[in-house]
C-alpha positions as CSV (number, residue, x, y, z in Angstrom):
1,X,-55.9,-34.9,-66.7
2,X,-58.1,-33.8,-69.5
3,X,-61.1,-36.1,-68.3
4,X,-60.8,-35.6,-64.9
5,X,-61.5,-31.4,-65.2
6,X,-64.5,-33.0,-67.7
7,X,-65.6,-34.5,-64.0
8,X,-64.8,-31.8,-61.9
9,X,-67.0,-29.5,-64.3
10,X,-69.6,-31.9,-64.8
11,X,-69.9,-32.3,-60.9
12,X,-69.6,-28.6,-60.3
13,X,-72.5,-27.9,-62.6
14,X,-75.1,-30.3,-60.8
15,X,-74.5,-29.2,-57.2
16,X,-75.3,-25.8,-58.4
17,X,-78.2,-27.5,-59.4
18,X,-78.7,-29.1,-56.3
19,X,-78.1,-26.0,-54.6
20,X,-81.0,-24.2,-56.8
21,X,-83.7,-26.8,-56.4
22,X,-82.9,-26.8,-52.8
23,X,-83.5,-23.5,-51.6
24,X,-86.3,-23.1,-54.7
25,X,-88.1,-25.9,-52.6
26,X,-87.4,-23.8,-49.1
27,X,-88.7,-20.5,-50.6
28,X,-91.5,-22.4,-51.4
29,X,-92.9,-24.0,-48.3
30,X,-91.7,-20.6,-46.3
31,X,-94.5,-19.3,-48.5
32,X,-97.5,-17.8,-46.3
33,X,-100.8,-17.3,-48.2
34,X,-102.1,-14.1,-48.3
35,X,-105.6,-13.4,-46.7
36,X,-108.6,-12.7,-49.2
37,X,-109.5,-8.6,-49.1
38,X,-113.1,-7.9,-48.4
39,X,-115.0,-8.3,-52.1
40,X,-116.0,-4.8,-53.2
41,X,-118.1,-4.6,-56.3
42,X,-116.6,-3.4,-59.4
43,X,-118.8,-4.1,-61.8
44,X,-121.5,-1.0,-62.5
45,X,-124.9,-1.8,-62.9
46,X,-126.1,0.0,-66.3
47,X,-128.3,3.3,-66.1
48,X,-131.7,2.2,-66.7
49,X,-135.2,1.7,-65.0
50,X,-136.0,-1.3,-63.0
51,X,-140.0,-1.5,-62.0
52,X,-141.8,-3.8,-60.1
53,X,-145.1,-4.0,-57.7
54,X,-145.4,-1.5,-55.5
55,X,-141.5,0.3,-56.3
56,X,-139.5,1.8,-59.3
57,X,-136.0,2.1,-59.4
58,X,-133.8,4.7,-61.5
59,X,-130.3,3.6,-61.9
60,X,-128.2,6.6,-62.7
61,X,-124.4,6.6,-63.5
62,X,-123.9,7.6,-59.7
63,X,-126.8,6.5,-58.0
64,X,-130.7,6.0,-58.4
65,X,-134.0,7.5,-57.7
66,X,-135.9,4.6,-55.9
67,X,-140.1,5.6,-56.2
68,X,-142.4,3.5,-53.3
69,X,-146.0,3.3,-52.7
70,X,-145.5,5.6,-49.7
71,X,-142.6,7.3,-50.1
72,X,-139.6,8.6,-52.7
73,X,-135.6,8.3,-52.2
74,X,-132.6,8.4,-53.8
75,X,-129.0,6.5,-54.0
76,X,-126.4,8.5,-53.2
77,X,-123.7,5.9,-54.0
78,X,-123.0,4.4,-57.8
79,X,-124.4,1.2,-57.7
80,X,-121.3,-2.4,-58.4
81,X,-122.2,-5.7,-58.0
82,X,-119.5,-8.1,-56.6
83,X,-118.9,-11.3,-58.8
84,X,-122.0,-12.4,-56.9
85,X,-124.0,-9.9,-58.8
86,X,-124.9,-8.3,-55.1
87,X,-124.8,-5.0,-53.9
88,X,-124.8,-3.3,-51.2
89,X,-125.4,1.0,-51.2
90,X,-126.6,3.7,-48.9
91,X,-129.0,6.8,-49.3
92,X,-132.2,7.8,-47.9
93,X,-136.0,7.8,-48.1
94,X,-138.6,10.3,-47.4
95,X,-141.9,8.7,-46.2
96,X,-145.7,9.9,-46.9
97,X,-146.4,9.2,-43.2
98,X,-142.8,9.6,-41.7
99,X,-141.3,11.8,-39.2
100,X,-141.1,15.5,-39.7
101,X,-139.4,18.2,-38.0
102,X,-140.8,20.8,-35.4
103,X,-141.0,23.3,-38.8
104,X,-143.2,20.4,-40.5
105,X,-140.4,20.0,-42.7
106,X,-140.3,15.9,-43.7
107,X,-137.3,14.3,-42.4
108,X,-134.7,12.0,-44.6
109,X,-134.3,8.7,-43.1
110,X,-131.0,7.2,-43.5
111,X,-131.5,4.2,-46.1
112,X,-129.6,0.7,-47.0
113,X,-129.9,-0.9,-50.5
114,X,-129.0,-4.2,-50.7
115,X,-129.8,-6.4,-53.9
116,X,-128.9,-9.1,-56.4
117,X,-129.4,-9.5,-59.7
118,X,-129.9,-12.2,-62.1
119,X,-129.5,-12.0,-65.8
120,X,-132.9,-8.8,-65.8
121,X,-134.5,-9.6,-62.3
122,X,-133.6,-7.5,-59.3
123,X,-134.3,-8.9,-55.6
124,X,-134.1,-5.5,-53.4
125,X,-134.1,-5.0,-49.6
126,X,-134.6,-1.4,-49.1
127,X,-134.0,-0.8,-44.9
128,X,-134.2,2.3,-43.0
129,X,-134.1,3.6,-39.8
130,X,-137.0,5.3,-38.3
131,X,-137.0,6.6,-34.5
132,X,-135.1,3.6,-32.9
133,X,-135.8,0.3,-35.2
134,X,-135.0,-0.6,-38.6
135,X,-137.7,-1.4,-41.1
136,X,-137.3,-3.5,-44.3
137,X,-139.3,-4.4,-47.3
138,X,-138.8,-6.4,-50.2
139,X,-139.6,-6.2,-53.8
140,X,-139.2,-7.9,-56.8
141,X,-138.2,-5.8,-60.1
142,X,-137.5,-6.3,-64.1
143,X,-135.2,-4.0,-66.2
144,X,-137.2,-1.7,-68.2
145,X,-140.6,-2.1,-66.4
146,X,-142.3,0.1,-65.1
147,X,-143.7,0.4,-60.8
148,X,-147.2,-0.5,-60.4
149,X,-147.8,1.4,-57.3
150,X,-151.1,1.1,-55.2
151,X,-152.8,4.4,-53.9
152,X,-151.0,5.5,-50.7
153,X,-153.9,5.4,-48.1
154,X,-151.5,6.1,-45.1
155,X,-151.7,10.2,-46.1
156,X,-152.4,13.3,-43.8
157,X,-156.7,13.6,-43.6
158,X,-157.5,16.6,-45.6
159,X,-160.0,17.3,-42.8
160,X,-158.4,19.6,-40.1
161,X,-157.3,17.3,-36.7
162,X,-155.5,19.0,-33.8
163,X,-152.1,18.6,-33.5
164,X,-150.5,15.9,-30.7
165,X,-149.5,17.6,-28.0
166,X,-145.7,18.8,-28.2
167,X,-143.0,16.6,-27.1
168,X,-141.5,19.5,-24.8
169,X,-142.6,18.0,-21.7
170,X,-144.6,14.7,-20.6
171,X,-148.4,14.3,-21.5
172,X,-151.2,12.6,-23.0
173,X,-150.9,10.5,-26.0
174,X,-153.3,12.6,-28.0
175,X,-156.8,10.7,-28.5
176,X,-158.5,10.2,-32.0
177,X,-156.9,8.2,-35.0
178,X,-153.6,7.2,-35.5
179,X,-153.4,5.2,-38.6
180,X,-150.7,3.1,-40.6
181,X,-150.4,0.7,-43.0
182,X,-151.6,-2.8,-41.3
183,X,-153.1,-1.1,-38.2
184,X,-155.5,1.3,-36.9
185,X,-155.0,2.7,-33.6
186,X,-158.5,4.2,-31.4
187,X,-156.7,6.6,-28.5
188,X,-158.8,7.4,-25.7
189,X,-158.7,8.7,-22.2
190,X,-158.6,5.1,-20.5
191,X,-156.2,3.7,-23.0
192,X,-155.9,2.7,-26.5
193,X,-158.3,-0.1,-29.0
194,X,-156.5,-1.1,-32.3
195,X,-156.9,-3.4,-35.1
196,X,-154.3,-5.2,-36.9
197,X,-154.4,-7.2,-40.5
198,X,-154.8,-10.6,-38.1
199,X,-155.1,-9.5,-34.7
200,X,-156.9,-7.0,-32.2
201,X,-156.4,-5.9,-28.7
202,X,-156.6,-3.6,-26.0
203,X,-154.1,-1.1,-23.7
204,X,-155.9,-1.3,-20.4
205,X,-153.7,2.3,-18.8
206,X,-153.6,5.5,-20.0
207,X,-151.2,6.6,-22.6
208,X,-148.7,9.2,-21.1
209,X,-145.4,9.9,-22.5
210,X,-142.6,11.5,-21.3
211,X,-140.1,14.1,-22.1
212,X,-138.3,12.1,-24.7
213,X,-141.7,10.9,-26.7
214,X,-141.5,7.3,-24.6
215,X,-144.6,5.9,-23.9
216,X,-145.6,2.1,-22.2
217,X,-148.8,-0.1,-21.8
218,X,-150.3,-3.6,-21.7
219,X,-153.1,-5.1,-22.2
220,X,-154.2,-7.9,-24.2
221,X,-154.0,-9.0,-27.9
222,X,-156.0,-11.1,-29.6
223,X,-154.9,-13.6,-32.9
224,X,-156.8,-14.1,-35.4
225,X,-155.8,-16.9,-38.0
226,X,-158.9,-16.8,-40.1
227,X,-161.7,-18.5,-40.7
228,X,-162.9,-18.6,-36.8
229,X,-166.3,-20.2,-36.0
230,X,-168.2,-19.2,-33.3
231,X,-167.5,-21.8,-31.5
232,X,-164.0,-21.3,-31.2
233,X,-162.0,-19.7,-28.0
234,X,-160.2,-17.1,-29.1
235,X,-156.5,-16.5,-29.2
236,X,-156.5,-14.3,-26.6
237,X,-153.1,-13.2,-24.6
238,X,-151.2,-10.7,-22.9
239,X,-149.5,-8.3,-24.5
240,X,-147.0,-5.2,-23.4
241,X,-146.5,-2.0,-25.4
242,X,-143.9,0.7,-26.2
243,X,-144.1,3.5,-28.4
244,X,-142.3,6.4,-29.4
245,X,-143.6,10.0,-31.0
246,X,-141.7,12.2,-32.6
247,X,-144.1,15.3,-34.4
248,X,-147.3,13.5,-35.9
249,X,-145.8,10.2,-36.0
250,X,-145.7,6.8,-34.0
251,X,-143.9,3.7,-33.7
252,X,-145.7,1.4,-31.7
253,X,-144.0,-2.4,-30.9
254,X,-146.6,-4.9,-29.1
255,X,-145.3,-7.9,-27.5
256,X,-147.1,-10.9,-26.8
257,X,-146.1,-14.0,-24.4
258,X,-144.6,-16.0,-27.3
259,X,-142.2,-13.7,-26.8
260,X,-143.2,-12.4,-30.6
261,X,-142.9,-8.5,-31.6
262,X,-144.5,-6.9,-33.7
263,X,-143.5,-3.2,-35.1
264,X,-146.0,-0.7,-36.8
265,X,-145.2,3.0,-38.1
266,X,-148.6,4.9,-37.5
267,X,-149.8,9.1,-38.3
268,X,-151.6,11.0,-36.1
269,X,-154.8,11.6,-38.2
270,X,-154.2,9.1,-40.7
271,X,-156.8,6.5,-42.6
272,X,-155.5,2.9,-41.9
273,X,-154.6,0.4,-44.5
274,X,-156.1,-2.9,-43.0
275,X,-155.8,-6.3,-45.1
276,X,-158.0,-8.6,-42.7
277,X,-156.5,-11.9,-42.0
278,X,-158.3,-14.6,-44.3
């Protein structure tokens, strides 16, 4: 009698057993992984200045002060790197040669700041929206140097140009000067002459925009890779054009038959900053 409760208990204490490992094995495989959440940075860059060619950046315990050849700006959001050491912030610039409002007043255009950093090197993208495209630049930046900055050439002529012609109503581009960095664009009555860093061309019509600052062309472009002997046909092809004013300032986009686009800011007024194609 004695042994067999010894079995009974012995018997009763493994199915219980049994019974745990069993349904510890079922919880298990009923088990449904849980999606990764978006990675947010969390890690805050310290406060401290981060130079380079052509840019300097403040980091401040809630933002920055970024400093550009053309133009100033500030980060409105503390900068966190991800376990990536990227980073991804917002803010805004104010451009030498950018748009300003009817009053003259310059105008803040909304700004992305996207970087990484590796052990006291920063690579920045600063982006921002001017008009209706998105421009971006690169630089290359060390903790505690300081920006070596070249003299901003794209600035308004101290010698007194008329104003273009309001945007109120459709009219004539406004002939004369209209400069930017890597272009310089000749406005006349028939149409338009302009040189870039590696190319020149031609509008063939009349530059007329209408009541929302819109204007269109074509013509022709022509490439220039360097070097060119006489002897050699030039890179000659057609080209379309679109541009948009708002105030004093242009953004011009030629297209060529590669089906290739190029994008140029430009001032009314304004001394070009040409690097000719070598």
């Amino acid at each position: 009698m004695y042994i067999a409760k010894i079995r009974f208990q012995i018997l009763f204490v493994l199915s219980s057993l049994f019974v745990l490992f069993a349904c510890g094995q079922n919880d298990d495989n009923n088990l449904t992984p849980t999606p990764a959440a978006p990675q947010v940075g969390t890690n805050a860059v310290a406060s401290g200045r981060w130079g380079g060619e052509h840019v300097e950046l403040n980091i401040t315990e809630n933002g920055g002060a970024i400093k550009l050849d053309c133009g100033v700006g500030v980060v409105e959001q503390k900068i966190l790197t991800n376990s990536h050491n990227q980073f991804e912030v917002k803010g805004y610039l104010i451009l030498t040669n950018g748009p300003v409002t009817s009053t003259g007043l310059p105008i803040r255009l909304p700004t992305n700041f996207q970087g990484v950093i590796q052990n006291n090197r920063m690579s920045l993208n600063v982006s921002y929206l001017t008009i209706n495209q998105t421009v971006t630049n690169s630089y290359q930046l060390s903790l505690g140097a300081q920006g070596q900055f070249s003299r901003c050439l794209a600035v308004i002529s101290p010698t007194p140009t008329p104003s273009p012609q309001p945007i109120s109503s459709p009219g004539p581009v406004h002939e004369g000067q209209w400069g930017g960095r890597g272009i310089n664009l000749e406005v006349n009555a028939l149409g338009a002459t302009y040189q870039l860093d590696c190319a020149h061309g031609v509008m063939d019509h009349p530059l007329v925009y209408d009541s929302h600052g819109r204007f269109t062309s074509t013509g022709t472009i022509v490439l220039e890779h360097g070097n060119e002997s006489e002897s050699e046909v030039e890179d000659r092809r057609l080209a379309n054009y679109e541009g948009v004013i708002i105030g004093n300032a242009m953004t011009l986009n030629i297209s060529h038959t590669p089906g290739v686009k190029l994008s140029q800011s430009l001032v009314y007024g304004n001394a070009p900053r040409i690097t000719r194609c070598h």
